[in-house]
PQR file with spaces between the fields and no chain letter, atoms N, CA, C, O and H, PARSE charges and radii, in Angstrom:
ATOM       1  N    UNK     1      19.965   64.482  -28.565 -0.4000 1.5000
ATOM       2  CA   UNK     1      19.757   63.693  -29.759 -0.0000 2.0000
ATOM       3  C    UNK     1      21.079   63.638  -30.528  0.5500 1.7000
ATOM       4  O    UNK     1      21.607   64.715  -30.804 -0.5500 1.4000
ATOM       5  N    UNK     2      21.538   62.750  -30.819 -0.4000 1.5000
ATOM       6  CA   UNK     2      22.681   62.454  -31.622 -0.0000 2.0000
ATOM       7  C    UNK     2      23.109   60.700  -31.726  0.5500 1.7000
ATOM       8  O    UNK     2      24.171   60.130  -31.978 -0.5500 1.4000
ATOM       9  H    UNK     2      21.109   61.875  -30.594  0.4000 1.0000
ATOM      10  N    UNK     3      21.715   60.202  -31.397 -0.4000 1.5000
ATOM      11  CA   UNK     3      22.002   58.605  -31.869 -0.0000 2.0000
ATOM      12  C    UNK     3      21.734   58.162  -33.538  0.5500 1.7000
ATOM      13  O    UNK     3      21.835   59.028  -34.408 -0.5500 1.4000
ATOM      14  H    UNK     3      20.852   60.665  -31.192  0.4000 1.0000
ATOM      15  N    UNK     4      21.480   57.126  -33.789 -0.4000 1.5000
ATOM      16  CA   UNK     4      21.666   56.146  -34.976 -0.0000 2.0000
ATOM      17  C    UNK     4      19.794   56.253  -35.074  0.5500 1.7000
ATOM      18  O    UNK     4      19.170   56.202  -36.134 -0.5500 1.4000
ATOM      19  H    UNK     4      21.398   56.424  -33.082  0.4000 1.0000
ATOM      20  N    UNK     5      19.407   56.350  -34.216 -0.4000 1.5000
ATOM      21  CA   UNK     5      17.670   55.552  -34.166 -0.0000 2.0000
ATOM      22  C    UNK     5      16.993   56.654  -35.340  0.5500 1.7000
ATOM      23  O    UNK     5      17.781   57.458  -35.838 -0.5500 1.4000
ATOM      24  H    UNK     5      19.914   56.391  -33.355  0.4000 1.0000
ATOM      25  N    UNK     6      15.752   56.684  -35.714 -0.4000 1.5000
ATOM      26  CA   UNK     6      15.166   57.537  -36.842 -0.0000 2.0000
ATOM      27  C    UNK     6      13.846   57.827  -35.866  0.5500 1.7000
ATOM      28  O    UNK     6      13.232   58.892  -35.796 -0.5500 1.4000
ATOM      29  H    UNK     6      15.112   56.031  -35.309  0.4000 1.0000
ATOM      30  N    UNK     7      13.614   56.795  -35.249 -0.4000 1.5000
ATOM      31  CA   UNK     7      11.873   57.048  -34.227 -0.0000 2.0000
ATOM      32  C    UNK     7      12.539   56.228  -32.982  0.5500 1.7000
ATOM      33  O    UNK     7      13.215   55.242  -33.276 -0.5500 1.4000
ATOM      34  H    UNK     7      14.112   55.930  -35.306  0.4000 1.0000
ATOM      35  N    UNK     8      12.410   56.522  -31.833 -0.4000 1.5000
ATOM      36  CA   UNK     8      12.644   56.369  -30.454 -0.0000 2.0000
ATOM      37  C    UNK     8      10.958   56.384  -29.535  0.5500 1.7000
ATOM      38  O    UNK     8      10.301   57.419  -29.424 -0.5500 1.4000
ATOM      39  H    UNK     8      11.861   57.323  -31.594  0.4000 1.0000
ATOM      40  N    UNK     9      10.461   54.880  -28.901 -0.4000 1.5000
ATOM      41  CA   UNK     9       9.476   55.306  -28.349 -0.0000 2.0000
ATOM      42  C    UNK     9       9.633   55.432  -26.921  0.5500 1.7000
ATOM      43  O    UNK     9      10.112   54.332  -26.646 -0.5500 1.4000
ATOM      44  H    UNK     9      10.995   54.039  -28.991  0.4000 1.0000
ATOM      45  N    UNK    10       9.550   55.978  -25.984 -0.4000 1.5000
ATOM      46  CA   UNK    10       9.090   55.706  -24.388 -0.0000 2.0000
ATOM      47  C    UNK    10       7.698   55.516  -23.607  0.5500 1.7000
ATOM      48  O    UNK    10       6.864   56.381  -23.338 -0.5500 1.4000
ATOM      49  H    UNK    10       9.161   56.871  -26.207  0.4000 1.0000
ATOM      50  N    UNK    11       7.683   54.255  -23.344 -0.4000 1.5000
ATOM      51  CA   UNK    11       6.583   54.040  -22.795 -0.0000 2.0000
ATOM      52  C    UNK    11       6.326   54.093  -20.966  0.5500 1.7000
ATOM      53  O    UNK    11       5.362   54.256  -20.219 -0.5500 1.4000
ATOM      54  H    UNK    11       8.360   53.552  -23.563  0.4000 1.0000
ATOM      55  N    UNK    12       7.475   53.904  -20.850 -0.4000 1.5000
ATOM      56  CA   UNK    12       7.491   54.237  -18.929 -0.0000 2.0000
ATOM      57  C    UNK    12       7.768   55.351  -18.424  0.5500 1.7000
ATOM      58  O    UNK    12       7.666   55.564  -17.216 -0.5500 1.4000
ATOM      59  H    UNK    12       8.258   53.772  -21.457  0.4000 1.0000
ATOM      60  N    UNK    13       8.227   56.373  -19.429 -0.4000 1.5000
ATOM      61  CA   UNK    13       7.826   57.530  -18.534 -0.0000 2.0000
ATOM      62  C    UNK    13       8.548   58.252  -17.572  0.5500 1.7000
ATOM      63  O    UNK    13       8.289   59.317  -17.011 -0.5500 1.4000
ATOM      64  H    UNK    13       8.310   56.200  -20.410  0.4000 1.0000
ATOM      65  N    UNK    14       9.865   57.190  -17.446 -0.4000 1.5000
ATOM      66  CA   UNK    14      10.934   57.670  -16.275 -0.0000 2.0000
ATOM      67  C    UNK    14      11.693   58.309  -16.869  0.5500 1.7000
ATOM      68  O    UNK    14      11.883   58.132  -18.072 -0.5500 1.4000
ATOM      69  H    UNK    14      10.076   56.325  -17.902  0.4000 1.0000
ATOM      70  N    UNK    15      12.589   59.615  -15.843 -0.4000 1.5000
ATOM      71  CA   UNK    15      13.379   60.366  -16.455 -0.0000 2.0000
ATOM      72  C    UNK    15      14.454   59.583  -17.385  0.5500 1.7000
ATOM      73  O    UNK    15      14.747   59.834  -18.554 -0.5500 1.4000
ATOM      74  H    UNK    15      12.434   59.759  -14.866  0.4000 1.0000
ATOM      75  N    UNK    16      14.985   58.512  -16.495 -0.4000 1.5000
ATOM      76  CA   UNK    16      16.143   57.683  -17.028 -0.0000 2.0000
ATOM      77  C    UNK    16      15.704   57.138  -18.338  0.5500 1.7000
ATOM      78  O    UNK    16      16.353   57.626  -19.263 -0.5500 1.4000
ATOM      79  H    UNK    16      14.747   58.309  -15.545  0.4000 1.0000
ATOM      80  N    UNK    17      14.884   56.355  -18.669 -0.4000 1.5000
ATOM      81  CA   UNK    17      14.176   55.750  -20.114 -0.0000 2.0000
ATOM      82  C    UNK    17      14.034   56.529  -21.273  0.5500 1.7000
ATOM      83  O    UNK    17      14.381   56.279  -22.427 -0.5500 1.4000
ATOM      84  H    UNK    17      14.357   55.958  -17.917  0.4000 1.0000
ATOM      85  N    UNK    18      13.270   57.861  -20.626 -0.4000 1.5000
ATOM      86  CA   UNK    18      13.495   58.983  -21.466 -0.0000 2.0000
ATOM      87  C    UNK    18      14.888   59.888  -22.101  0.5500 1.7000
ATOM      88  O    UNK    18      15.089   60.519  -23.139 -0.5500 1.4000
ATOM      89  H    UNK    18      12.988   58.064  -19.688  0.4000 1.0000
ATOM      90  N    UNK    19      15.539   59.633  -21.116 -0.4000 1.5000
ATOM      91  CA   UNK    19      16.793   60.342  -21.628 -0.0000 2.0000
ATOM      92  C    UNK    19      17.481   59.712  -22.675  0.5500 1.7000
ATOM      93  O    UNK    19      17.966   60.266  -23.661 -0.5500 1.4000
ATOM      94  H    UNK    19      15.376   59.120  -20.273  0.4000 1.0000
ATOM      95  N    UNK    20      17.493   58.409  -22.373 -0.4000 1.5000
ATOM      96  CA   UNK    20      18.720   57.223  -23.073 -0.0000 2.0000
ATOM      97  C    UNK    20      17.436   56.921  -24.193  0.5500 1.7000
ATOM      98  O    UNK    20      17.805   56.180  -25.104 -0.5500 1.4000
ATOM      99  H    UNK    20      17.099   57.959  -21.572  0.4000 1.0000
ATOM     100  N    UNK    21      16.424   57.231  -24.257 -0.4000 1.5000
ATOM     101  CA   UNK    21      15.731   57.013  -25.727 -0.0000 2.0000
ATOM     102  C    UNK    21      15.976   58.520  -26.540  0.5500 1.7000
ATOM     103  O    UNK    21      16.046   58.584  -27.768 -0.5500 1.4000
ATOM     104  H    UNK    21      16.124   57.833  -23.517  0.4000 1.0000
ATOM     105  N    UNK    22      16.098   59.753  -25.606 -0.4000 1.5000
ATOM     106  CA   UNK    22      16.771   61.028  -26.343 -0.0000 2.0000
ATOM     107  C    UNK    22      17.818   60.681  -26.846  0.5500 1.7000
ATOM     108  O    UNK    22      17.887   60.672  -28.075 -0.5500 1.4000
ATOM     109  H    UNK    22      16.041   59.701  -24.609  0.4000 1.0000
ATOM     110  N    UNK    23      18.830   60.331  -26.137 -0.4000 1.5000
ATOM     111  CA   UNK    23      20.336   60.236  -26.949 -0.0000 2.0000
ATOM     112  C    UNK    23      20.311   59.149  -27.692  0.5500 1.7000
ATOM     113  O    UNK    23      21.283   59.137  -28.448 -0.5500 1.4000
ATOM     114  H    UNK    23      18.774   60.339  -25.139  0.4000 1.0000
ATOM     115  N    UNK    24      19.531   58.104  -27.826 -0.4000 1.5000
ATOM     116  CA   UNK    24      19.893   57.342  -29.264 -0.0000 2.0000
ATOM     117  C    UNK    24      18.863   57.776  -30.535  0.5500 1.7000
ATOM     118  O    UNK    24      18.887   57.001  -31.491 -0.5500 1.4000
ATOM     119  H    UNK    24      18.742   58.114  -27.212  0.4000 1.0000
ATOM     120  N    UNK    25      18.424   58.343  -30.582 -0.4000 1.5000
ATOM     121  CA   UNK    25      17.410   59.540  -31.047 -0.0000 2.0000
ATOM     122  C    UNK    25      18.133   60.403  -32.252  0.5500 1.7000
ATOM     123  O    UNK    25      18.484   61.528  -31.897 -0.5500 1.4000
ATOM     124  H    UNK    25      18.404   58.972  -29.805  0.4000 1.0000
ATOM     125  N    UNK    26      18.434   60.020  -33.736 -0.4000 1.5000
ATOM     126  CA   UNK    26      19.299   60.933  -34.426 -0.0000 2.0000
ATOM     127  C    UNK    26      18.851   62.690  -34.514  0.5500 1.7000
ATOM     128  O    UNK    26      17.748   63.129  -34.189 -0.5500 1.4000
ATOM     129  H    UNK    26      18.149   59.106  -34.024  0.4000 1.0000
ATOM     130  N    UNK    27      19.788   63.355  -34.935 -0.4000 1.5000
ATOM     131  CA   UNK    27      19.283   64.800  -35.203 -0.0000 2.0000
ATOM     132  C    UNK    27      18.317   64.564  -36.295  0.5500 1.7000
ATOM     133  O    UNK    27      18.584   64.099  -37.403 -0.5500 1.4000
ATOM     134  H    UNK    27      20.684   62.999  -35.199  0.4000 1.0000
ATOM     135  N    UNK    28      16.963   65.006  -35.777 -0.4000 1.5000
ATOM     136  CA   UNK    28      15.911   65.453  -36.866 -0.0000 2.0000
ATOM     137  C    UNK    28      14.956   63.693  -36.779  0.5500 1.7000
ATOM     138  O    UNK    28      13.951   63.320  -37.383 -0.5500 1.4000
ATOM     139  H    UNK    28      16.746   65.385  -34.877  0.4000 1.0000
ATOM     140  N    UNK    29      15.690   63.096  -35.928 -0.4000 1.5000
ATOM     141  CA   UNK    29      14.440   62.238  -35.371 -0.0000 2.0000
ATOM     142  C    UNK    29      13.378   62.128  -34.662  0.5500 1.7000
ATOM     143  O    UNK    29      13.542   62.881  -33.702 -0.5500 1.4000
ATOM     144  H    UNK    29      16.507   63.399  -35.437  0.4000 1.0000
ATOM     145  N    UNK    30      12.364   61.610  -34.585 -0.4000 1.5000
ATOM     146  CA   UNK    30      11.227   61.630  -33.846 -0.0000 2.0000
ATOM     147  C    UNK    30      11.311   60.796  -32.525  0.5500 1.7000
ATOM     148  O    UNK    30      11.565   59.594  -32.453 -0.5500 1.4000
ATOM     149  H    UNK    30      12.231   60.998  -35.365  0.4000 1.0000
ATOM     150  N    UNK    31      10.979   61.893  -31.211 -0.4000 1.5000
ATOM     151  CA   UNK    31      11.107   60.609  -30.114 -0.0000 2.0000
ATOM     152  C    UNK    31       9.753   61.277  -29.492  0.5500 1.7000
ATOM     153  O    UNK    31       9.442   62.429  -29.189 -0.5500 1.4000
ATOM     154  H    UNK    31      10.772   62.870  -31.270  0.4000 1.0000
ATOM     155  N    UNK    32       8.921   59.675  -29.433 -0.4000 1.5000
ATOM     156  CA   UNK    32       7.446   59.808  -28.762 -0.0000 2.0000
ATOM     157  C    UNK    32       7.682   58.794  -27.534  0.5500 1.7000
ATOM     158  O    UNK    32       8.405   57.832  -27.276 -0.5500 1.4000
ATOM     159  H    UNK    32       9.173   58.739  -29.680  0.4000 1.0000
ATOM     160  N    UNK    33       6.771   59.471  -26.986 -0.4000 1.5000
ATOM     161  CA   UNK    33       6.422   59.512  -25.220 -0.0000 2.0000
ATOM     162  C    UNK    33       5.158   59.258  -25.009  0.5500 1.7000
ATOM     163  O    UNK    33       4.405   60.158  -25.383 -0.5500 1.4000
ATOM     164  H    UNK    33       6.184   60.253  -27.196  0.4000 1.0000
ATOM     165  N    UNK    34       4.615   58.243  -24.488 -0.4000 1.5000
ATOM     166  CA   UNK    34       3.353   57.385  -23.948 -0.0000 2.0000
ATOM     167  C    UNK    34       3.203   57.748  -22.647  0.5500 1.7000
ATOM     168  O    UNK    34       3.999   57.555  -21.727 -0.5500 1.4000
ATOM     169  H    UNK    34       5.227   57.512  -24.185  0.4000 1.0000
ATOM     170  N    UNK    35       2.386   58.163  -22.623 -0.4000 1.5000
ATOM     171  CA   UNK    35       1.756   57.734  -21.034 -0.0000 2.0000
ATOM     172  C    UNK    35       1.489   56.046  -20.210  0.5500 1.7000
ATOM     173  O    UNK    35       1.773   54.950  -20.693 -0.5500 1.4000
ATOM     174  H    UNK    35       1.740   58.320  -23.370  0.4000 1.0000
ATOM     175  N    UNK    36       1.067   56.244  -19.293 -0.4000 1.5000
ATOM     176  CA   UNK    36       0.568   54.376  -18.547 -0.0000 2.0000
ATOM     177  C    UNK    36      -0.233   53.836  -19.694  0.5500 1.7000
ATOM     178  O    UNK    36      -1.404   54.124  -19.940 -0.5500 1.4000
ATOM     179  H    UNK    36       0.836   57.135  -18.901  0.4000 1.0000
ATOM     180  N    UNK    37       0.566   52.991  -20.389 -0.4000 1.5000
ATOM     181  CA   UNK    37      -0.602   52.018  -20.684 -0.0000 2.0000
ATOM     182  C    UNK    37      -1.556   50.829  -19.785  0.5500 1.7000
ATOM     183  O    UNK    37      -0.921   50.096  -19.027 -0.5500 1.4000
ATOM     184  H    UNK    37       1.517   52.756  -20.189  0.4000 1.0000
ATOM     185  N    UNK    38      -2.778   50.684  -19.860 -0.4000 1.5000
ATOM     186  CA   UNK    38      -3.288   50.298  -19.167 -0.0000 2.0000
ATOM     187  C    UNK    38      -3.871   49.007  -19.952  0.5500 1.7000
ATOM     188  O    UNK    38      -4.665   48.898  -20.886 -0.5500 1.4000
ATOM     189  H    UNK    38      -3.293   51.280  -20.475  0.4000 1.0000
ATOM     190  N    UNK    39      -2.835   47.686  -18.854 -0.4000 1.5000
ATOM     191  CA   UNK    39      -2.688   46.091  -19.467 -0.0000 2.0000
ATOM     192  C    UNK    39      -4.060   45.279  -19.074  0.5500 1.7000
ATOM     193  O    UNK    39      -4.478   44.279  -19.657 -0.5500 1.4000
ATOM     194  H    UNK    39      -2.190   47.775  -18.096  0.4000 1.0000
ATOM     195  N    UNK    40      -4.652   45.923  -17.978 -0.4000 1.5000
ATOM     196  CA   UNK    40      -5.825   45.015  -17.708 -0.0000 2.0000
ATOM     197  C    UNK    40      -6.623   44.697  -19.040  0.5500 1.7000
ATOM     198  O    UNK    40      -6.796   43.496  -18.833 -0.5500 1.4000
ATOM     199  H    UNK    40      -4.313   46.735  -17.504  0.4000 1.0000
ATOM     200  N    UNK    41      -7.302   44.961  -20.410 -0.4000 1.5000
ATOM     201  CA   UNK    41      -7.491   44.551  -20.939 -0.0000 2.0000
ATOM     202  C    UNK    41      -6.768   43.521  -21.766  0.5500 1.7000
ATOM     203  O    UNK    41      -7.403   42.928  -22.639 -0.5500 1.4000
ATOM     204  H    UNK    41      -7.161   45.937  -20.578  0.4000 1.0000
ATOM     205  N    UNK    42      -5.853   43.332  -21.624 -0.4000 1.5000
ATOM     206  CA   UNK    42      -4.944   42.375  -22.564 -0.0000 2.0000
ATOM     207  C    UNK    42      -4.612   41.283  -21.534  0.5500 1.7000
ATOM     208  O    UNK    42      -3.650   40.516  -21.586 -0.5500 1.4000
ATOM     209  H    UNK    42      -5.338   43.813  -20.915  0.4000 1.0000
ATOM     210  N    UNK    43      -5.430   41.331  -20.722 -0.4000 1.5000
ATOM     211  CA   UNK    43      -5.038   40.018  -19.855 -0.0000 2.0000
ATOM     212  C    UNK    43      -5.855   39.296  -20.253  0.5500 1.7000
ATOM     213  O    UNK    43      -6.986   39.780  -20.203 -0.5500 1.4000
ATOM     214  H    UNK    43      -6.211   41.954  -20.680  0.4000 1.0000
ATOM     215  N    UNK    44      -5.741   37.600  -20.926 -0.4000 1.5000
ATOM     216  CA   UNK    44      -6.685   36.628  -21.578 -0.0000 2.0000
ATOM     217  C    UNK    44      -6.636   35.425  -20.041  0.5500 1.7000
ATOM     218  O    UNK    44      -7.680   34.933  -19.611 -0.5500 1.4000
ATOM     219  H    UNK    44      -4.822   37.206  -20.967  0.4000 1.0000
ATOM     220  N    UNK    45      -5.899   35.266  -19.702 -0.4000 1.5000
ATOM     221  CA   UNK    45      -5.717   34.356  -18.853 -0.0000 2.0000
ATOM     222  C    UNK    45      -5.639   34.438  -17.052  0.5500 1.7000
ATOM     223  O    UNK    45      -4.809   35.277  -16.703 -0.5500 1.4000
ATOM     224  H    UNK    45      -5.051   35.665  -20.052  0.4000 1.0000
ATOM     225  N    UNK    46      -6.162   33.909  -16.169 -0.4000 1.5000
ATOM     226  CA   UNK    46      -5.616   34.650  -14.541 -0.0000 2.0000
ATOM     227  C    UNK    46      -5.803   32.839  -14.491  0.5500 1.7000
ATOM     228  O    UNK    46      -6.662   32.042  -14.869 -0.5500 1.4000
ATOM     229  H    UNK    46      -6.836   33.227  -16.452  0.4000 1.0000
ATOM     230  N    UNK    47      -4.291   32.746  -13.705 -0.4000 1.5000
ATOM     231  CA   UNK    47      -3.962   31.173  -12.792 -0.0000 2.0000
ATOM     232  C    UNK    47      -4.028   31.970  -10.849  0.5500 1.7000
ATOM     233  O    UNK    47      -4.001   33.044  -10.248 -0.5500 1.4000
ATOM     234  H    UNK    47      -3.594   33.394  -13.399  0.4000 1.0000
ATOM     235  N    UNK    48      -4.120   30.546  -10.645 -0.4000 1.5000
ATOM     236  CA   UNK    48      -3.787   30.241   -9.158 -0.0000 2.0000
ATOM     237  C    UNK    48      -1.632   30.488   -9.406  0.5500 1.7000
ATOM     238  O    UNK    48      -0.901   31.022  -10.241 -0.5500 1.4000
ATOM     239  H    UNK    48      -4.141   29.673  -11.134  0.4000 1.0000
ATOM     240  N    UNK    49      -1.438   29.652   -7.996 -0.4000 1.5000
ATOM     241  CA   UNK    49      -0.182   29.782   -7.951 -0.0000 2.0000
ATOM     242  C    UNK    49       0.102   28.321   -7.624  0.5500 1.7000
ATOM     243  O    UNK    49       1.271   28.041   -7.360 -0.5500 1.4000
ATOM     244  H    UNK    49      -2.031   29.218   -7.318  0.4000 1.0000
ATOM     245  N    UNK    50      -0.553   27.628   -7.611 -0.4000 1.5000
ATOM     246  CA   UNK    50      -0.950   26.156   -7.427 -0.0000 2.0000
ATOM     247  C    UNK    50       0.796   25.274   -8.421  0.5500 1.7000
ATOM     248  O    UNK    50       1.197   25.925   -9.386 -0.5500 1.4000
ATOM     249  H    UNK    50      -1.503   27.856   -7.825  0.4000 1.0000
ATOM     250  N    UNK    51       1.412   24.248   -8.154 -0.4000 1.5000
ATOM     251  CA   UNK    51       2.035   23.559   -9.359 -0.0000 2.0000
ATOM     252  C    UNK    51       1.553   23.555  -10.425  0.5500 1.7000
ATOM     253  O    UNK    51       1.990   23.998  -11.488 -0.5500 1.4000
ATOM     254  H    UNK    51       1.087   23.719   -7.370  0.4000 1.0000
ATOM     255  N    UNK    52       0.241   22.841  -10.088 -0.4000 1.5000
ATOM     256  CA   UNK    52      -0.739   22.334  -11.381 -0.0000 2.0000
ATOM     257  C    UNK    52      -0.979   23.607  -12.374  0.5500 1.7000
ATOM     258  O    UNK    52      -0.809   23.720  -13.588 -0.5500 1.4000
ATOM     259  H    UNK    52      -0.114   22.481   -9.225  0.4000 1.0000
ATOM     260  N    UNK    53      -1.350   24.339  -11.579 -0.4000 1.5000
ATOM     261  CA   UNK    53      -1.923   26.051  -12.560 -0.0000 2.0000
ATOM     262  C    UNK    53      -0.823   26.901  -13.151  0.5500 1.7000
ATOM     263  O    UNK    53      -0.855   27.758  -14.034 -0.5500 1.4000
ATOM     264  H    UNK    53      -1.488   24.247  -10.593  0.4000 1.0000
ATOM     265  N    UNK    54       0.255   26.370  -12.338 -0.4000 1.5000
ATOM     266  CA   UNK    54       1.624   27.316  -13.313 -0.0000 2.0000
ATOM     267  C    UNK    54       1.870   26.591  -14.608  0.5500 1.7000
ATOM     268  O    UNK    54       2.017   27.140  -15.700 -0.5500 1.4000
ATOM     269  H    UNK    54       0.280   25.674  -11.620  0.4000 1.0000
ATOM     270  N    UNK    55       1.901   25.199  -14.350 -0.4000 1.5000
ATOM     271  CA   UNK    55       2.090   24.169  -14.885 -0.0000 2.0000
ATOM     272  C    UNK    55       0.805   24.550  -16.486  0.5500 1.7000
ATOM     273  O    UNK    55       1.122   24.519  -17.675 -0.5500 1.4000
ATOM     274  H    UNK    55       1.782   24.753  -13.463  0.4000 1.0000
ATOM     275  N    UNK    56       0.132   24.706  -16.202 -0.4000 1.5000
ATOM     276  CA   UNK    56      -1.229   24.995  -17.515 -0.0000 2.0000
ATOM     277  C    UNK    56      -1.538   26.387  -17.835  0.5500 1.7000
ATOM     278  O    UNK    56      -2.229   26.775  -18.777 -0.5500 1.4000
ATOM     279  H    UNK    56      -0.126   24.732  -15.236  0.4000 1.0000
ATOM     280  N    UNK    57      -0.899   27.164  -16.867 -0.4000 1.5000
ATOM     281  CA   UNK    57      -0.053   28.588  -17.252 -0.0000 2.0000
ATOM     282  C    UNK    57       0.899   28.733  -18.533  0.5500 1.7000
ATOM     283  O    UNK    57       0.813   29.450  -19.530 -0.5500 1.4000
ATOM     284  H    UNK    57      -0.337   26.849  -16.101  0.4000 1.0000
ATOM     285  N    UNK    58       1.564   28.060  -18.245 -0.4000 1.5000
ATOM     286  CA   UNK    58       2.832   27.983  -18.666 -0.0000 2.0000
ATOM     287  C    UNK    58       2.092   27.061  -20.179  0.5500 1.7000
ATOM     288  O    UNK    58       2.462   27.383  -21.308 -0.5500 1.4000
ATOM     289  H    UNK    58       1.634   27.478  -17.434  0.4000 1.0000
ATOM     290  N    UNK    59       1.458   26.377  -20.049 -0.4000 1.5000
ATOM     291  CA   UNK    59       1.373   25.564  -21.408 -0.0000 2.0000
ATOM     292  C    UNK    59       0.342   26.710  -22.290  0.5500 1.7000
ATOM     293  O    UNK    59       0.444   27.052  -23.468 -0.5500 1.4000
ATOM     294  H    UNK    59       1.157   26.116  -19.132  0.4000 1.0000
ATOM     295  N    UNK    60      -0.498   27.074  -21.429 -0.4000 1.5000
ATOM     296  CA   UNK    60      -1.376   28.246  -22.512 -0.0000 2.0000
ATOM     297  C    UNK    60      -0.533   28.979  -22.995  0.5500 1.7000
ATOM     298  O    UNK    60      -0.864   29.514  -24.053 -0.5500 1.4000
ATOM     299  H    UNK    60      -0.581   26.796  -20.472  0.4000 1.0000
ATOM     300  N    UNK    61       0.750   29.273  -22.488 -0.4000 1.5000
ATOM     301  CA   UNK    61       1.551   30.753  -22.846 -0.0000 2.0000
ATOM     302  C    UNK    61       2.267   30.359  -24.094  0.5500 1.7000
ATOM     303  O    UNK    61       2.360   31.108  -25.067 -0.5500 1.4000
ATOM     304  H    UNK    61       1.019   28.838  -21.628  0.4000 1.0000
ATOM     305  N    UNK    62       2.815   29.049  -24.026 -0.4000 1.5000
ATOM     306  CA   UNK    62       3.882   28.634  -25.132 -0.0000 2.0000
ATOM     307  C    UNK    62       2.390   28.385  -26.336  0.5500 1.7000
ATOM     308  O    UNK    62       2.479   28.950  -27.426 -0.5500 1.4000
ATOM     309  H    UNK    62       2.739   28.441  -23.236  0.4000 1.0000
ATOM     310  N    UNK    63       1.623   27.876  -26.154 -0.4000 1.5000
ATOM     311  CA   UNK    63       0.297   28.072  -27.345 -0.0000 2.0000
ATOM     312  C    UNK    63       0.522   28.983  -28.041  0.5500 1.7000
ATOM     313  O    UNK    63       1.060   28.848  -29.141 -0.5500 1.4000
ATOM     314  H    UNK    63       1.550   27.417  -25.269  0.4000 1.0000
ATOM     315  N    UNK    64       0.157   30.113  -27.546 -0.4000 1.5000
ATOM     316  CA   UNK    64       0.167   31.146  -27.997 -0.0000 2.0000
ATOM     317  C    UNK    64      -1.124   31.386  -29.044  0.5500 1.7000
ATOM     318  O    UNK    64      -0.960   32.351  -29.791 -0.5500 1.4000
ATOM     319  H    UNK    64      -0.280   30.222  -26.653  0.4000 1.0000
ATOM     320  N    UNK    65      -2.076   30.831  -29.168 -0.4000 1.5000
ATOM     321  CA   UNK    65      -3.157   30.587  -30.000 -0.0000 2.0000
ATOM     322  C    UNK    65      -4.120   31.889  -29.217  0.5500 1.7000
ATOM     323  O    UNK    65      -4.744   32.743  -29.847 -0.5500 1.4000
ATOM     324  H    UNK    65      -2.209   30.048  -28.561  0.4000 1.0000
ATOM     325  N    UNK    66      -4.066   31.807  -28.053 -0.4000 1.5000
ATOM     326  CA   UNK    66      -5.575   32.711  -27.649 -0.0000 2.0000
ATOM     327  C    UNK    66      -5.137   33.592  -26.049  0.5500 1.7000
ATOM     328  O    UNK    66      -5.778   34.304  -25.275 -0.5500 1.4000
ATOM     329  H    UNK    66      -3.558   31.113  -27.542  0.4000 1.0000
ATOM     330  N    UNK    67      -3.529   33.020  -26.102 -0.4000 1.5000
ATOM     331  CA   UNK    67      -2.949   33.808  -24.726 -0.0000 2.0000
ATOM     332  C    UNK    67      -2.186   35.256  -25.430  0.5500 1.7000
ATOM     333  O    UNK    67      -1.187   35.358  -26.142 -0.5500 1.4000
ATOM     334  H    UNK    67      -3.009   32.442  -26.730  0.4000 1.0000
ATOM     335  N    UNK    68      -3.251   36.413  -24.820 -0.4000 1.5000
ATOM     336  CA   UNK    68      -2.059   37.724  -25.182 -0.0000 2.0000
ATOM     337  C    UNK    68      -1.473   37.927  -23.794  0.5500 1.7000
ATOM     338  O    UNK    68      -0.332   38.384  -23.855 -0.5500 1.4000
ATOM     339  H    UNK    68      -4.063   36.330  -24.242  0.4000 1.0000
ATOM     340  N    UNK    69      -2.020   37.675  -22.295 -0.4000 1.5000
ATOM     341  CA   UNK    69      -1.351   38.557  -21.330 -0.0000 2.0000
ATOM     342  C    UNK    69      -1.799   37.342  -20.294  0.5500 1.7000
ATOM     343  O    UNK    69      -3.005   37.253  -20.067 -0.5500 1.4000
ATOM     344  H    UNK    69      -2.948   37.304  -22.246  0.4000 1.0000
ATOM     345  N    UNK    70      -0.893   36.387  -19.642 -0.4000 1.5000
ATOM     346  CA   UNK    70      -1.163   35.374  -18.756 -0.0000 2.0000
ATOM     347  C    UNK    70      -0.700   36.305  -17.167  0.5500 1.7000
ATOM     348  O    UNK    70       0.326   36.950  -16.947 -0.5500 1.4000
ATOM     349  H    UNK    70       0.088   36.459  -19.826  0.4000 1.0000
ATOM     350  N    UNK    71      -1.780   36.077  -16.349 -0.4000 1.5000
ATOM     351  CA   UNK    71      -1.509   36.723  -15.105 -0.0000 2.0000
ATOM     352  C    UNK    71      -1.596   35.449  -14.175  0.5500 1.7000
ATOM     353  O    UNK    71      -2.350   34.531  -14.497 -0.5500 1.4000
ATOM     354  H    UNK    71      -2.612   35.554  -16.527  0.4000 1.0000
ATOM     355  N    UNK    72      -0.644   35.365  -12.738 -0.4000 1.5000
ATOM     356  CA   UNK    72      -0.591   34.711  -11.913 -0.0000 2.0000
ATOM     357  C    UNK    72      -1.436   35.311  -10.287  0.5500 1.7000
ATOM     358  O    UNK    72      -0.767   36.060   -9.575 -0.5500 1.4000
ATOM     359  H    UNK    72      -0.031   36.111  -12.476  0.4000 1.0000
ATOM     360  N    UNK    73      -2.567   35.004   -9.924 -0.4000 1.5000
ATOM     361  CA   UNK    73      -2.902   35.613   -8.652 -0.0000 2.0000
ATOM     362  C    UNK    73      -2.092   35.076   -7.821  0.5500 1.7000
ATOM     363  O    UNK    73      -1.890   33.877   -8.018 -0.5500 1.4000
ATOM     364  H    UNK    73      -3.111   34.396  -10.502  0.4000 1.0000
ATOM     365  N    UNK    74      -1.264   35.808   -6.488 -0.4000 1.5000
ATOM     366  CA   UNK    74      -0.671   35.350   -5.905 -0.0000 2.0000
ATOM     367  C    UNK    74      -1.519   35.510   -4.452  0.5500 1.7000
ATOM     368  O    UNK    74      -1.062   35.030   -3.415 -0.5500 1.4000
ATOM     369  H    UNK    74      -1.428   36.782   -6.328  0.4000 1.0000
């Protein structure tokens, strides 16, 4: 710890992510560590892989009205 940051979060979990969120991490800052978050609920949307379906993929996403997590089945 000896960065600029005041709260540092890690959410992936890897040694590497974790470290480089330690060192920007000031002395006497807080650095929290998440486990897997688990996205299947925040998926609002599942397309084909079709033109057409990326194509209305892609337009729900820029909406942004009722899309939190657009998934593509491949």
């Amino acid at each position: 710890m000896g960065g600029d940051i005041d709260v540092s979060l890690d959410c992936a979990g890897f040694s590497k992510t974790m470290s480089t969120a330690l060192e920007a991490t000031r002395a006497g800052g807080k650095f929290l560590r998440a486990g897997k978050i688990d996205v299947k609920p925040l998926i609002t949307h599942r397309f084909g892989f079709s033109q057409a379906e990326v194509e209305e993929a892609f337009e729900v996403s820029a909406r942004g009205r009722d899309a939190i997590k657009v998934m593509f089945n491949l």
